[in-house]
C-alpha positions, -999 to +999 in steps of 0.1 A: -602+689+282-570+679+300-562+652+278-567+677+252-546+705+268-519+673+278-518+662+241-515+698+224-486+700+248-468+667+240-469+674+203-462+712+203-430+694+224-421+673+197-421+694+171-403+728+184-368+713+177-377+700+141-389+736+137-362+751+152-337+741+128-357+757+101-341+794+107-368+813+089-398+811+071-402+836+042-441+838+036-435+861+003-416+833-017-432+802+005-399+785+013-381+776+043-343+793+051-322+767+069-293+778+090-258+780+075-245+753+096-259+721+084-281+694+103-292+668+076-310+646+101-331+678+112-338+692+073-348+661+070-377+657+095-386+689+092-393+686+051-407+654+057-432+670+081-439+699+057-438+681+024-451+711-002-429+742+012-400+743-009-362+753+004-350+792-001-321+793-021-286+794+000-269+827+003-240+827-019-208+844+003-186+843-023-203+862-053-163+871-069-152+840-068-185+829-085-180+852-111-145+844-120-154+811-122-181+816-146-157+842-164-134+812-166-159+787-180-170+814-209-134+822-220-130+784-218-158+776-240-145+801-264-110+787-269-124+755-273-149+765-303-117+785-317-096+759-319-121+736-330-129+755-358-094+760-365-091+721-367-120+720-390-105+745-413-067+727-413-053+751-396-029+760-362-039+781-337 
């Protein structure tokens, strides 16, 4: 029972850092939240050890500048197919 006890307590040891660098674990989605700071070496032992729970999505901080950059991507796309069409056609734009 004490090898038992001694054994429980050597791996519980080992694996409370791997788990600690996995900040939260959200049981409605199943995935894993890692902290904001990055520690590749610890993700990685920690998703080796837990091979089917997937990773949360990372908060995004910066949900403006996201926007304007998809804003800027759209209106891109659009001058492209305008002039494009405008090529096709003979024309200037």
């Amino acid at each position: 029972m004490k090898r038992l006890a001694h054994l429980s307590f050597a791996i519980a040891t080992l694996i409370a850092p791997i788990q600690a660098h996995a900040q939260q674990y959200d049981p409605a989605r199943n995935c894993v939240r890692f902290p904001q700071q990055a520690n590749p070496a610890a993700e990685t032992q920690y998703l080796l050890a837990h091979p089917n729970i997937p990773v949360c999505p990372s908060s995004n901080p910066d949900r403006a500048g996201q926007a304007g950059v998809l804003d800027q991507i759209s209106r891109d796309r659009v001058n492209n197919t305008r002039t494009q069409i405008c090529a096709m056609n003979g024309q200037r734009c």
